[in-house]
Backbone atoms as SQL, in Angstrom:
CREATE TABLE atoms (id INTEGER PRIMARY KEY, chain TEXT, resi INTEGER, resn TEXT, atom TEXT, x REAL, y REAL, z REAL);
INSERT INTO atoms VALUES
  (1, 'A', 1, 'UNK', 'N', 0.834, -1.186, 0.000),
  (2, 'A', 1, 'UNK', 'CA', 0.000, 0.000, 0.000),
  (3, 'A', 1, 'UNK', 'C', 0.873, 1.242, 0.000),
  (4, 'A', 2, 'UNK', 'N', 0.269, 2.384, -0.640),
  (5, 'A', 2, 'UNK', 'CA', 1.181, 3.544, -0.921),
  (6, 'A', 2, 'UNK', 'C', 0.308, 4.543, 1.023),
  (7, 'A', 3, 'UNK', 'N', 1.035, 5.952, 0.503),
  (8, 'A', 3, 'UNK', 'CA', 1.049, 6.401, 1.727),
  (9, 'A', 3, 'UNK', 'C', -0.805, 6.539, 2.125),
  (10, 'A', 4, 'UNK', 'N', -1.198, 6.588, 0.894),
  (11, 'A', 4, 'UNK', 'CA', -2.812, 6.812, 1.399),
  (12, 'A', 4, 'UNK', 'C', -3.801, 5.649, 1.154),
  (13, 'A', 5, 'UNK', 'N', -3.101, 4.906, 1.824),
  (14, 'A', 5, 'UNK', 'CA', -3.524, 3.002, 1.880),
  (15, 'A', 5, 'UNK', 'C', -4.297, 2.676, 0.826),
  (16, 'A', 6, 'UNK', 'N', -3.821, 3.028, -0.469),
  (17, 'A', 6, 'UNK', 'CA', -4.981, 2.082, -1.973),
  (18, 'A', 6, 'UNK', 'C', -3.148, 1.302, -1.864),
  (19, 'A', 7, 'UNK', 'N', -3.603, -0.339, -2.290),
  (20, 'A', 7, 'UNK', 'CA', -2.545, -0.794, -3.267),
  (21, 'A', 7, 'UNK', 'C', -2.302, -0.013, -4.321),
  (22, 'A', 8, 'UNK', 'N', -0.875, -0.706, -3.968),
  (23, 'A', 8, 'UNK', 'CA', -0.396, -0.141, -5.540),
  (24, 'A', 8, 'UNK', 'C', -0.766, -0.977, -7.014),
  (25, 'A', 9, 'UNK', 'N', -0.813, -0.310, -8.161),
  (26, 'A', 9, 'UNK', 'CA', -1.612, -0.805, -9.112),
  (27, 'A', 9, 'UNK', 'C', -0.223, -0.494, -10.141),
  (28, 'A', 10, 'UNK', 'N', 0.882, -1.667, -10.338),
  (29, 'A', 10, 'UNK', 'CA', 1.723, -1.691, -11.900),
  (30, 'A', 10, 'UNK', 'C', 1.343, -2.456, -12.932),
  (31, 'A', 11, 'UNK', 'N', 2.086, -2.706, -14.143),
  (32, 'A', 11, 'UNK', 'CA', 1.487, -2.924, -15.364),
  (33, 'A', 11, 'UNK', 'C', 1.836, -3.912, -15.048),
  (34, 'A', 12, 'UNK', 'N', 1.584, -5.071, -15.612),
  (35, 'A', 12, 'UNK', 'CA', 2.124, -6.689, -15.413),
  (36, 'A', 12, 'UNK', 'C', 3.173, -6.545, -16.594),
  (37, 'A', 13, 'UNK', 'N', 4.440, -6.874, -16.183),
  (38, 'A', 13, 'UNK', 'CA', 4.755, -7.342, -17.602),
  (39, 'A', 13, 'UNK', 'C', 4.721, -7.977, -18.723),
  (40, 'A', 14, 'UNK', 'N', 3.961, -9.324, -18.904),
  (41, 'A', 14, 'UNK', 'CA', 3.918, -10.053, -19.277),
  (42, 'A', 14, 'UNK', 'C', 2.827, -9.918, -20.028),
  (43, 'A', 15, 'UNK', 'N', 1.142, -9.508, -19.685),
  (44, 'A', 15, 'UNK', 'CA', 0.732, -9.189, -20.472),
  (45, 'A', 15, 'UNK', 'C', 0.214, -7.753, -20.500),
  (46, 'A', 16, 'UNK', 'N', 0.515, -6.812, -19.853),
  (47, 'A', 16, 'UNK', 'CA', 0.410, -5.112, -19.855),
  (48, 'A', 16, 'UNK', 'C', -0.609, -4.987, -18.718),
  (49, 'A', 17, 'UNK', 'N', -1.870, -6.071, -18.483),
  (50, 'A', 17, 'UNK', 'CA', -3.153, -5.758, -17.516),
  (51, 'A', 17, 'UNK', 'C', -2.328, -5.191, -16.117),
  (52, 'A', 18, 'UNK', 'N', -3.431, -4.558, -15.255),
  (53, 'A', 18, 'UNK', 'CA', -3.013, -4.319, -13.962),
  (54, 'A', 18, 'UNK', 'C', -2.931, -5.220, -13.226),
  (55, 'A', 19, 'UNK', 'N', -1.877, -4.872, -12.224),
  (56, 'A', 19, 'UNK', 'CA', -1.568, -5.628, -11.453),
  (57, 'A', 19, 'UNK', 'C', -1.099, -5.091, -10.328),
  (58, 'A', 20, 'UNK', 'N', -2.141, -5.386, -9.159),
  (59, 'A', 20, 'UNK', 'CA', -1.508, -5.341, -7.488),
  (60, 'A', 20, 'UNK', 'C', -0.387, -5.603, -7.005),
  (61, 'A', 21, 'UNK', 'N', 0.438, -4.822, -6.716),
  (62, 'A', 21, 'UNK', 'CA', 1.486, -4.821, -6.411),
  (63, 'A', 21, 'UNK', 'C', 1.822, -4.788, -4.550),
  (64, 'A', 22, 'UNK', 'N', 1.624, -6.137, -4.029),
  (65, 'A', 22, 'UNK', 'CA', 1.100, -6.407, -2.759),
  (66, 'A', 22, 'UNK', 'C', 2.053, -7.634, -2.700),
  (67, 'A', 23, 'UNK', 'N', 2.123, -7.446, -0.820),
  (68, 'A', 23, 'UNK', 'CA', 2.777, -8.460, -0.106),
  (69, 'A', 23, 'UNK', 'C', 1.481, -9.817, -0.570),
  (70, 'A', 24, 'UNK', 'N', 0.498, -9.466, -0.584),
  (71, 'A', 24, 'UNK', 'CA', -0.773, -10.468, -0.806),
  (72, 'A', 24, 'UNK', 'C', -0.966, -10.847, -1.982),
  (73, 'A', 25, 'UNK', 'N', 0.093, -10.240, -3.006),
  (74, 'A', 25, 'UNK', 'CA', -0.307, -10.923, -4.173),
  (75, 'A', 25, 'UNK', 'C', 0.914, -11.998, -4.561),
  (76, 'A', 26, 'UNK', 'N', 1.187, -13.051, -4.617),
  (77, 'A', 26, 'UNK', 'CA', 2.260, -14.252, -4.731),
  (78, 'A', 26, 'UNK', 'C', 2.567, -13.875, -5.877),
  (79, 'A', 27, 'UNK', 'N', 2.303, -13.481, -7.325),
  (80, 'A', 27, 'UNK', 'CA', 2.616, -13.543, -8.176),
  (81, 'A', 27, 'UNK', 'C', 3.392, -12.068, -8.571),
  (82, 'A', 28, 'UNK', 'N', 3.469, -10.849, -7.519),
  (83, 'A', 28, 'UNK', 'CA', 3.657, -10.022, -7.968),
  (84, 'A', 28, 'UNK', 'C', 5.090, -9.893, -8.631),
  (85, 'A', 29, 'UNK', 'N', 5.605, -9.359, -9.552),
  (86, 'A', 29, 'UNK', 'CA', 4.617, -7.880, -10.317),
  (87, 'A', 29, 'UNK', 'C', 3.940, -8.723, -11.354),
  (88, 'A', 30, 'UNK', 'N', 3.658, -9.333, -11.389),
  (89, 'A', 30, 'UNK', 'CA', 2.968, -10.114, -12.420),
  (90, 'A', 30, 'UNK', 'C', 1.528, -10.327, -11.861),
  (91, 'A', 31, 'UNK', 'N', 0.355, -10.327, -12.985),
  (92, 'A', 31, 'UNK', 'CA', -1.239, -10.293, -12.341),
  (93, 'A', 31, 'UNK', 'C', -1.749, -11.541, -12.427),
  (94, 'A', 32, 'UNK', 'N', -1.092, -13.082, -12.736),
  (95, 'A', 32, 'UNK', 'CA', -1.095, -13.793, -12.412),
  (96, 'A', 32, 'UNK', 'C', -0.003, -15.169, -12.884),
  (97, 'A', 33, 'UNK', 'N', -0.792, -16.577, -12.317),
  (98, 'A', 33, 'UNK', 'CA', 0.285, -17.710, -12.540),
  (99, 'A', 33, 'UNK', 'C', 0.772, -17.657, -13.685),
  (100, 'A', 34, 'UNK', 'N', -0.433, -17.583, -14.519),
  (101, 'A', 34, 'UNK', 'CA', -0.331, -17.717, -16.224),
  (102, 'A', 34, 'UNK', 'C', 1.102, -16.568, -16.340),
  (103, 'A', 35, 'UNK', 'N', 1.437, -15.650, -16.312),
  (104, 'A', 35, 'UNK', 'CA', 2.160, -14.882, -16.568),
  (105, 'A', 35, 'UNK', 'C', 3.787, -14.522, -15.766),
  (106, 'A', 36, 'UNK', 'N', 3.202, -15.547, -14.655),
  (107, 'A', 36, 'UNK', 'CA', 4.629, -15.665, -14.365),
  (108, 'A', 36, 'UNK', 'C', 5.414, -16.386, -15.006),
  (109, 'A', 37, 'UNK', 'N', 4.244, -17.784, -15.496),
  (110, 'A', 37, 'UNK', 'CA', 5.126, -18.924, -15.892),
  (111, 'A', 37, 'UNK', 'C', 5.463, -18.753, -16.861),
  (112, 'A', 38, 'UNK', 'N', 4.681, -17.955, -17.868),
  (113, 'A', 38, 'UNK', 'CA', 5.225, -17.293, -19.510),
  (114, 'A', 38, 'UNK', 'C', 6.777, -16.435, -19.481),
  (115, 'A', 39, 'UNK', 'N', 6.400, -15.860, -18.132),
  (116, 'A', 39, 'UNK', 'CA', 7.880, -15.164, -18.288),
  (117, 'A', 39, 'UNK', 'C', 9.133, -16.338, -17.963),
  (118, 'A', 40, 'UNK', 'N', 8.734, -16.995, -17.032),
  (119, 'A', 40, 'UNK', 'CA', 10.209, -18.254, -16.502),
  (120, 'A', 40, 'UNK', 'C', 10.500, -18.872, -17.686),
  (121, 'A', 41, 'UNK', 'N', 9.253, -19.010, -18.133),
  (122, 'A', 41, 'UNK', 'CA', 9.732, -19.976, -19.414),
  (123, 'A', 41, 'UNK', 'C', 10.258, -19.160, -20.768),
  (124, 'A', 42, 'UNK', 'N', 10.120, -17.909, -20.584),
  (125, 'A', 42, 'UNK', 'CA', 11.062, -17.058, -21.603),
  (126, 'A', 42, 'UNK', 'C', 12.612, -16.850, -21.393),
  (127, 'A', 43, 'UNK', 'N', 13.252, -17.245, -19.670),
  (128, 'A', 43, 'UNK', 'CA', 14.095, -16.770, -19.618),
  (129, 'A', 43, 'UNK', 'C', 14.848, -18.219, -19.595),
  (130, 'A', 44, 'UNK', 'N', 13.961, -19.301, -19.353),
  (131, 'A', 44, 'UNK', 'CA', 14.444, -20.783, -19.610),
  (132, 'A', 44, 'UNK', 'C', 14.299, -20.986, -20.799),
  (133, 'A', 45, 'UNK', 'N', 14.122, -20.669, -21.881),
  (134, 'A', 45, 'UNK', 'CA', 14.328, -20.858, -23.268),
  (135, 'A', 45, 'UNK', 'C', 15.422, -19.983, -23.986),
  (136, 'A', 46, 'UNK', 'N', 15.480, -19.168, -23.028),
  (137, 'A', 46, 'UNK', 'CA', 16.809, -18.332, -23.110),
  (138, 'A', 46, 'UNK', 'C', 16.382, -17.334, -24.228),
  (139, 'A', 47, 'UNK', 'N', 15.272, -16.500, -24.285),
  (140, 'A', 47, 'UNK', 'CA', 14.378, -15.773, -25.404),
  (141, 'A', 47, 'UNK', 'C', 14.725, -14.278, -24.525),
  (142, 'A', 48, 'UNK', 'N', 15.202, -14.529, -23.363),
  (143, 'A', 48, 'UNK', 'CA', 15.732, -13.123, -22.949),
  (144, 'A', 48, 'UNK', 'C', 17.030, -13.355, -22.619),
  (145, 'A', 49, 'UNK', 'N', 18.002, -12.611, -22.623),
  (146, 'A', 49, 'UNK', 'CA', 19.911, -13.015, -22.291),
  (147, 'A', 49, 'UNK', 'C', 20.177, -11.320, -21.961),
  (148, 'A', 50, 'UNK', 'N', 20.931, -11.772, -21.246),
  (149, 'A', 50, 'UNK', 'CA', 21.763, -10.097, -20.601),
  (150, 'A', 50, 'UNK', 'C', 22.939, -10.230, -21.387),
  (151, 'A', 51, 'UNK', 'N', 23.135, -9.033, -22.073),
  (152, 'A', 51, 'UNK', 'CA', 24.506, -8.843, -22.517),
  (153, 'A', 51, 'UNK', 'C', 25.582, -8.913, -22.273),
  (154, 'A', 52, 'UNK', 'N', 26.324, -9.645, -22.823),
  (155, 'A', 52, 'UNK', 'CA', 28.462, -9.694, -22.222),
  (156, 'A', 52, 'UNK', 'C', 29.302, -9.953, -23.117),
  (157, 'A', 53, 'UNK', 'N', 30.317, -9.458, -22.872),
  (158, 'A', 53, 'UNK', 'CA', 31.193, -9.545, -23.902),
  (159, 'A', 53, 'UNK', 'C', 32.065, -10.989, -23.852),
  (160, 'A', 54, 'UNK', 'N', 31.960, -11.512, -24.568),
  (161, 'A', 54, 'UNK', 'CA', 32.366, -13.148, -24.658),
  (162, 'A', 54, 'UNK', 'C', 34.001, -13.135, -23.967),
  (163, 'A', 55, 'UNK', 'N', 33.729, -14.365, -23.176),
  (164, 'A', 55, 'UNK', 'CA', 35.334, -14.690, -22.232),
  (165, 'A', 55, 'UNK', 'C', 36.274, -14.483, -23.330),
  (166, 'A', 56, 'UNK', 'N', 37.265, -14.180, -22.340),
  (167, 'A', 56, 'UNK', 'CA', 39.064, -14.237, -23.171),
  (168, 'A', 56, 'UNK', 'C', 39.577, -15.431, -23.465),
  (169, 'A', 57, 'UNK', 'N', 39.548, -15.633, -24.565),
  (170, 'A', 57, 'UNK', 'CA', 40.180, -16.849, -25.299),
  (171, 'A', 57, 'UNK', 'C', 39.491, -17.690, -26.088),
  (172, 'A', 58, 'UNK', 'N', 38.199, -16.896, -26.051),
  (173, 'A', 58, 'UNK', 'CA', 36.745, -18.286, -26.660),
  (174, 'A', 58, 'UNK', 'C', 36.804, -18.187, -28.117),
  (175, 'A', 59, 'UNK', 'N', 37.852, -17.044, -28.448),
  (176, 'A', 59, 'UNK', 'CA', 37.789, -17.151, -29.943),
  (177, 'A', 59, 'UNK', 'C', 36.784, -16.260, -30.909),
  (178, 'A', 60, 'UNK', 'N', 35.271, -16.302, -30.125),
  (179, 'A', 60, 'UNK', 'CA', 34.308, -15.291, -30.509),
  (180, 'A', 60, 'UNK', 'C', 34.828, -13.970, -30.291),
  (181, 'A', 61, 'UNK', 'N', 34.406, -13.015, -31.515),
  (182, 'A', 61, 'UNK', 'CA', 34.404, -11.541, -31.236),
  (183, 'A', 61, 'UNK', 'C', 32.919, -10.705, -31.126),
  (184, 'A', 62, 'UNK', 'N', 33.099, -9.875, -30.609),
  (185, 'A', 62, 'UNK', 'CA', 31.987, -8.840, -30.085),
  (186, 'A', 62, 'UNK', 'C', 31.523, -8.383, -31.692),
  (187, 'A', 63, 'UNK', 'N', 29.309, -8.956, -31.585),
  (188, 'A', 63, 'UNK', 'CA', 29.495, -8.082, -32.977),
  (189, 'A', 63, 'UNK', 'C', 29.317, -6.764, -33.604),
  (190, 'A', 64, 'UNK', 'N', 30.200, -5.782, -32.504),
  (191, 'A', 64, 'UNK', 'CA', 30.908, -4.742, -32.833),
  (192, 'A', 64, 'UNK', 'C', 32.043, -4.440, -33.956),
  (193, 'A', 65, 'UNK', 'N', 32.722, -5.215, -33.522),
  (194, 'A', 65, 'UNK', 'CA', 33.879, -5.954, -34.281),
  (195, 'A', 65, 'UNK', 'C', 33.588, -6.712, -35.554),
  (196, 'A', 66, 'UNK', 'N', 32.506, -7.395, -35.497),
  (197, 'A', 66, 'UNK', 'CA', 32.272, -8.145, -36.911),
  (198, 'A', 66, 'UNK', 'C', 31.823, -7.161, -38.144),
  (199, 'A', 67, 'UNK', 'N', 31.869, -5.837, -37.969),
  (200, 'A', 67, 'UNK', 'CA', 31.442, -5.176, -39.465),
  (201, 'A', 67, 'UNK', 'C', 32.740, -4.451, -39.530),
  (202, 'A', 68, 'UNK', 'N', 33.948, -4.520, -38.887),
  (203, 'A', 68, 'UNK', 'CA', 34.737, -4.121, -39.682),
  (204, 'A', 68, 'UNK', 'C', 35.540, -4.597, -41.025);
């Protein structure tokens, strides 16, 4: 709850609807199961990756480097 006790109300990520943003909601920030599990399973399919620049020695170059 914000300072004038309404929950808070964010976008879900997963599919944009609102979503309660509460100790009472298990799924938060997400507005429900369905959308948590869409997201786990985006980051277990590896459909989201954080950027890095490949270890020293792996041979790969940054493709920064590949349009020169």
């Amino acid at each position: 709850m914000n300072a004038t006790g309404k929950p808070r109300i964010v976008r879900c990520p997963t599919c944009g609807g609102d979503s309660v943003y509460a100790s009472d909601n298990p799924y938060r920030p997400f507005c429900s199961e369905r959308c948590k599990n869409v997201d786990f399973g985006a980051w277990a399919s590896e459909s989201y990756r954080v950027a890095a620049p490949p270890p020293p020695g792996s041979g790969a170059t940054p493709a920064a480097d590949a349009d020169d």
